[in-house]
N, C-alpha and C positions, 0 to 999 in steps of 0.2 A: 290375600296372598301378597297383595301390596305393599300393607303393613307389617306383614312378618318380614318384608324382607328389609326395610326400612328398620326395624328392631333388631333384626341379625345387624343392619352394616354398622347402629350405633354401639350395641355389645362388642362387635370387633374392636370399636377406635377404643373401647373403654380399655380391653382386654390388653393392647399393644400398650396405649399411655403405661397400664400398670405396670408394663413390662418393659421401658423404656425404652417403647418403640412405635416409631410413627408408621400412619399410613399413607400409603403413596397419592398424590394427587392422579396419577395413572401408572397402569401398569405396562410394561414392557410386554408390547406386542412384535417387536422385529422376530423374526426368526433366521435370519441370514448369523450365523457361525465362523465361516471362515474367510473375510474381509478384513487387511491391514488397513484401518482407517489414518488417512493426513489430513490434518486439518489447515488450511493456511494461515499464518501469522495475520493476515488482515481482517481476517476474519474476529478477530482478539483485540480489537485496538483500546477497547475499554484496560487492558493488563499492556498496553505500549508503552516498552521503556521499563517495566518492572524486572527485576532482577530472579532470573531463571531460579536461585535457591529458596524464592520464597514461592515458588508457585506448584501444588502439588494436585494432582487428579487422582478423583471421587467417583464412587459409583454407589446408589441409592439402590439397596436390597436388602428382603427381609425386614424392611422396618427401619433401616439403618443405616450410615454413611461406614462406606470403608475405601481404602486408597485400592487401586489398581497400578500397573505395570505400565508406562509409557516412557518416553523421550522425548525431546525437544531435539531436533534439528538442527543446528545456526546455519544460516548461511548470511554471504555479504551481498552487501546490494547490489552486485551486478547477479546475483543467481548460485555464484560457487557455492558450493559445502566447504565447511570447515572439517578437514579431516584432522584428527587425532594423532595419528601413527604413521609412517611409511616414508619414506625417502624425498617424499615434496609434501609433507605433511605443513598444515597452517593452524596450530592451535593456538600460536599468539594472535591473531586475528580475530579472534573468539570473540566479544565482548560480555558476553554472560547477559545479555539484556533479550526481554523479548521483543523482536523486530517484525515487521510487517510481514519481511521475506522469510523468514523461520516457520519450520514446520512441529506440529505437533501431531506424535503417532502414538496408537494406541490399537488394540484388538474390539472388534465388533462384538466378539464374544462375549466382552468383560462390561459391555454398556449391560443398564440396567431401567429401573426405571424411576419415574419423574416424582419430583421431592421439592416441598417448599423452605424457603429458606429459616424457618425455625430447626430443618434436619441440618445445615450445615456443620461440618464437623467441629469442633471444639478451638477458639481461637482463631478462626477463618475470617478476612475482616474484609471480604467481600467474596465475592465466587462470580463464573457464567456458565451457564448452562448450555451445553452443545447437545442438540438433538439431532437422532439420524434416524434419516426416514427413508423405508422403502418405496422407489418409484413403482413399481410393478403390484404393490399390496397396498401400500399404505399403511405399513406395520411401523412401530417406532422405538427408541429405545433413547435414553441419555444417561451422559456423563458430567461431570463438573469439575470445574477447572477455579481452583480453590486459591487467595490471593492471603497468606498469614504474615504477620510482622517474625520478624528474627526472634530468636529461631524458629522454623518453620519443623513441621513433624518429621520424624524420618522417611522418606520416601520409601515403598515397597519394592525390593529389590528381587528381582527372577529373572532369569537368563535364560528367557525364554529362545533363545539363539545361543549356539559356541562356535567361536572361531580361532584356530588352532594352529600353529606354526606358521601364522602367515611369513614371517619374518625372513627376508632369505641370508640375513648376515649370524639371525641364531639356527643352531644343527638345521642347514644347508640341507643335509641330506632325507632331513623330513619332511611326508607330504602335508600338502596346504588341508587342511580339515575345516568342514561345516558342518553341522549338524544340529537336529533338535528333536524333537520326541517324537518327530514324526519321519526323520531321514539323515543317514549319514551318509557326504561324502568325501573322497581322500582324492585327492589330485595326484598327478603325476609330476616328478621330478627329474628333469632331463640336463646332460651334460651333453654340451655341443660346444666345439672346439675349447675343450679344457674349461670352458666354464657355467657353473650349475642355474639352471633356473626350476625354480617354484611355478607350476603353469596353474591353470585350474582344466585342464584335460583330466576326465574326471576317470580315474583307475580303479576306482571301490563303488559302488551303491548299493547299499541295504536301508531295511525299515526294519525300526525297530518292533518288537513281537507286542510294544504295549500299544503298538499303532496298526497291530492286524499282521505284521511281516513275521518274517522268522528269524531277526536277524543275521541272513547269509547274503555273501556277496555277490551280487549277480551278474557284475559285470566281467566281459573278456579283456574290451580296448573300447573305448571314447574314441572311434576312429574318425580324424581332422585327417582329410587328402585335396589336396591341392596337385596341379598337374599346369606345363605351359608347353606348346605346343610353335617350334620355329621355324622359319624359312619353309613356310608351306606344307609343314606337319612331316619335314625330315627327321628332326631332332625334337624330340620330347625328354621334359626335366619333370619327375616326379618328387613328392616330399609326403609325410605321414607326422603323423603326431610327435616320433621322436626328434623330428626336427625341430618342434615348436620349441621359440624361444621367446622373451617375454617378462614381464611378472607384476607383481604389486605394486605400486608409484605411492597408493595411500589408503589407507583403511578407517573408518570407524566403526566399533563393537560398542551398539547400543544394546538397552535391556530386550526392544520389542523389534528394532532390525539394525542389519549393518550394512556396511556397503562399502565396497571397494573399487578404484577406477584401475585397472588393468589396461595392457598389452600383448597384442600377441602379433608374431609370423614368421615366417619360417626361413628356415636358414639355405638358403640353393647355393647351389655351384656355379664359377664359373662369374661369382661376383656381382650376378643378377641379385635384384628387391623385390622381393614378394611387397604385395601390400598391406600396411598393418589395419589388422583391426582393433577396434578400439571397443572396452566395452566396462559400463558401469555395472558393477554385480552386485545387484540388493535385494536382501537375505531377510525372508520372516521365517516362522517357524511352520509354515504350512506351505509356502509358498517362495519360488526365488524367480525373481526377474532380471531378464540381462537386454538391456537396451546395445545391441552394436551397431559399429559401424564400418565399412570398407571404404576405405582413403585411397582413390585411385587419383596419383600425380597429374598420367597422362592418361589418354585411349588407346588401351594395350594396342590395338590394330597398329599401331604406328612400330610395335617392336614384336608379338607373336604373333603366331595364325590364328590360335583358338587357346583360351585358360579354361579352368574350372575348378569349381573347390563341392566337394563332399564329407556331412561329419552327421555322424547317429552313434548311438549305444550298439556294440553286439553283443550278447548276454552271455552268460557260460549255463554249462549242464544243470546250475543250480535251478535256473527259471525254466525247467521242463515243466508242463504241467500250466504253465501261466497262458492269458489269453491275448491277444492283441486285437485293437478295434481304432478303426475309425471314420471318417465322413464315406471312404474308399471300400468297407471293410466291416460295415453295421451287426454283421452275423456273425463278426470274431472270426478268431484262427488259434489251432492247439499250437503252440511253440514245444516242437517234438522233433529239430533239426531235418524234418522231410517236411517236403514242398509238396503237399498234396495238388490236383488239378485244380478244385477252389482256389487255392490261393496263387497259384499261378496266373490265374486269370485275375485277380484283383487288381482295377487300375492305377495308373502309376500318376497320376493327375495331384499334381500339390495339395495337399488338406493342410486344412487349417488346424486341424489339432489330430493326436495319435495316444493310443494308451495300453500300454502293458499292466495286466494286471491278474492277480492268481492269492493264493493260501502264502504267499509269500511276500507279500507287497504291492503296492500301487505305483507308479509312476503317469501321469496323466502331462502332455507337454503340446503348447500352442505353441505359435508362429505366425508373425506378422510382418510381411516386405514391405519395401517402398515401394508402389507402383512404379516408379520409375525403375526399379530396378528390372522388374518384371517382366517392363516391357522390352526389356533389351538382352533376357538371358531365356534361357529352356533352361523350364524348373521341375523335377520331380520328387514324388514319395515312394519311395519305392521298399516294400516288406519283402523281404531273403530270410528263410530259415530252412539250411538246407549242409548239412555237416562235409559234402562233398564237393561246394564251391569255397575256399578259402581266397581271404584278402588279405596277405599279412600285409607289417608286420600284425602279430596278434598270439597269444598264451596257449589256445585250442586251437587249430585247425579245424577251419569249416565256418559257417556262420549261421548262430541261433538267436533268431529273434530279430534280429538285424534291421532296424530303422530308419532311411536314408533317406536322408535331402540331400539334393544334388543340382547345383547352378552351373552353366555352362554355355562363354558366351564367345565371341568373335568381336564383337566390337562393343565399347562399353562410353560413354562421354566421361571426359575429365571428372572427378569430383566425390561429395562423400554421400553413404546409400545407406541410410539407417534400415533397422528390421530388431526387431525385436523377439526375445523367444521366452517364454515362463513354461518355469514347470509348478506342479501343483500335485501334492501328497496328499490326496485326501485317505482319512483312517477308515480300518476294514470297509474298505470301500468294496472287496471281493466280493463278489455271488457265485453261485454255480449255474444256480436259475437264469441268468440273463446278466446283461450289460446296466446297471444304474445312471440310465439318459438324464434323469431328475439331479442328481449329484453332481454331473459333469456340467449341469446346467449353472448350478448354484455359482460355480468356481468362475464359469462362462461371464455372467450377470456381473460379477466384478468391474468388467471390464466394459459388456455392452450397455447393462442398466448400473452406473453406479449409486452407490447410498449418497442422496442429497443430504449436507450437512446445513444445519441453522443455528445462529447463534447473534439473538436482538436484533430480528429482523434482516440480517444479509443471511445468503446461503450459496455453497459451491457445491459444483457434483465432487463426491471424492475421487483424486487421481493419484492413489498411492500404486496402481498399475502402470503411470500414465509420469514417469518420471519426466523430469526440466530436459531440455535435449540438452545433447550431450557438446562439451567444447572440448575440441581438438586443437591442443596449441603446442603438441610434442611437433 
């Protein structure tokens, strides 16, 4: 048996040569899918200094080298991005070189597996090999990162991400668009005293039908409420989404993500400052992560009695039928605009993540505070689907499906409070039979086990969930 299999694997390599195609030194055991992988520039230093148009990435399958879809990053040595586009845009900054602090991204999906350097592709006059390895299995997979003299191959172009009227100087009056084959969404665009902002308050969400949805629109209102409470809770100043003002400072639209530093806060009366948040939005196609932050100048206690700020999705008729689940909530609930007694009893305790999902779509969204903030606010989850309690402003009357976080404090210290929120699309993700624990797990494992990258002996965990923090210098 030994020998027959020994004479199978040499038949193999004979059958590929003829075929002009090699066999893998190993095979691509990873099974992880849907993981943006970053690699750090220092990871690279052997290509330090090489000039970004000569360096293209490979992936070893079937026998054979083919290019995949990635980005390079630049950033400057103190840690910025070079953005592209936008109103403090720094593309003369750029140097075109690969630097230490430059990231290189690509999809977990598109690794493949391991190839000795006779498979290098044609005119490559050196290559490195980046392997990723699962902590949790030990499953593995790699890519290669290819060094060609001028010219280098055409690089593979797919736009695996769209980003769409970010612009607020072209038609003004169109919403900001993201989207990819796994979710579109449209922002809201609001006019507060005479003049127009582009928010990302999100007015549209669907998935597309080739991602399990139908594509319909399922939202009501992205409801952003903020409220401040004066002189002992005589005078309360509320605000809502249409107050939000704001917009894009700088963007770049890469092939495999993009990302944009924003602003937002709200417009009150009476000549009061809400406090601005601050927030990096970076965009894959299965996944968008928004690092914020809230910039408190002083300790409201020195000027209200009590603030609070509340924002969740509330759905329209379209998401009848869909289920909601989460750490509060294990056994699901119909979203059918009636609050049966199940769900009224469901507690209101913060979770860490929440998930709508039906024959229409996924939506799966985590959440991660600063303890500090934590400790110094009353925070809830709180699920409303119930047609007879309305919160405008809002399109329906009533609220279905309704999602809500809610911070709410009296006294807060000077200073800034990061927290972080992702959402994550995974495709036909629906069942009827039950809740998919193992899938939500995968998207989870991003974050708590990530893929250990290696490449000539160094290795980092990846932290493409796990962005630079953020500098606030508005």
């Amino acid at each position: 048996m030994k020998l027959r299999s020994v004479v199978a694997s040499v038949i193999l390599v004979f059958l590929l040569a003829a075929a002009g195609r090699s066999a893998a030194l190993e095979s691509r055991t990873l099974t992880r899918r849907n993981d943006p992988i970053q690699v750090p520039g220092e990871l690279l230093g052997k290509f330090k200094g090489v000039s970004l148009d000569l360096l293209r990435l490979y992936v070893f399958t079937q026998g054979a080298m083919t290019p995949i879809v990635y980005q390079i990053d630049e950033r400057l040595p103190n840690g910025n991005f070079i953005f592209m586009v936008g109103e403090k845009a720094n593309p003369r900054e750029a140097n075109r070189l690969l630097d230490p602090q430059d990231f290189l991204v690509f999809r977990v999906q598109d690794a493949g597996d391991r190839a000795s350097p006779i498979d290098w592709p044609a005119g490559a006059k050196d290559a490195l090999e980046i392997e990723l390895g699962d902590p949790l299995d030990q499953g593995r997979a790699w890519v290669y990162l290819c060094r060609f003299e001028a010219p280098a191959p055409q690089p593979l172009i797919l736009d695996t991400i769209r980003l769409l009227h970010w612009d607020p100087w072209v038609s003004p009056e169109l919403p900001f668009i993201v989207e990819s084959d796994y979710f579109h969404f449209e922002g809201r665009v609001n006019t507060v005293r005479g003049k127009v902002y582009k928010t990302a308050i999100n007015k549209v969400f669907q998935v597309p039908e080739g991602a399990g949805g139908t594509n319909q629109n399922l939202l009501d209102a992205h409801k952003m409420r903020a409220w401040v409470e004066l002189f002992f809770g005589k005078v309360r100043i509320e605000a809502n989404e249409t107050d939000m003002i704001g917009g894009i400072a700088r963007l770049t639209h890469g092939l495999v993500r993009g990302y944009g530093r924003q602003w937002l806060t709200i417009a009150l009366p009476l000549g009061l400052k809400a406090p601005r948040i601050y927030s990096d939005v970076i965009t894959h196609d299965r996944i968008i992560i928004s690092p914020m932050r809230i910039s408190l100048p002083i300790n409201p206690e020195t000027i209200v009695t009590r603030m609070g700020l509340a924002f969740g999705y509330d759905l329209n008729r379209n998401a009848y039928g869909m289920r909601f689940y989460s750490p509060n909530c294990l056994g699901g609930a119909t979203i059918d605009g009636k609050m049966s007694a199940q769900e009224k009893a469901i507690p209101t305790d913060l979770a860490p993540w929440s998930c709508i999902t039906g024959p229409q779509g996924t939506l799966l969204m985590r959440a991660v505070f600063d303890p500090r903030m934590l400790q110094q606010t009353r925070s809830r989850l709180t699920y409303l689907d119930d047609l007879n309690v309305s919160l405008p402003p809002e399109g329906i009357p009533g609220s279905i499906g309704y999602v809500q976080t809610s911070i709410e404090t009296e006294s807060m210290k000077a200073g800034g409070y990061d927290f972080f929120i992702h959402w994550y699309f995974p495709d036909h993700f629906y069942d009827p039979q039950g809740f998919k624990m193992d899938v939500l797990q995968e998207f989870l494992n991003i974050e708590d086990h990530p893929v250990v990258i290696r490449v000539e002996g160094k290795q980092a965990e990846n932290a493409a969930l796990r962005p630079p923090p953020l500098e606030v210098s508005e």
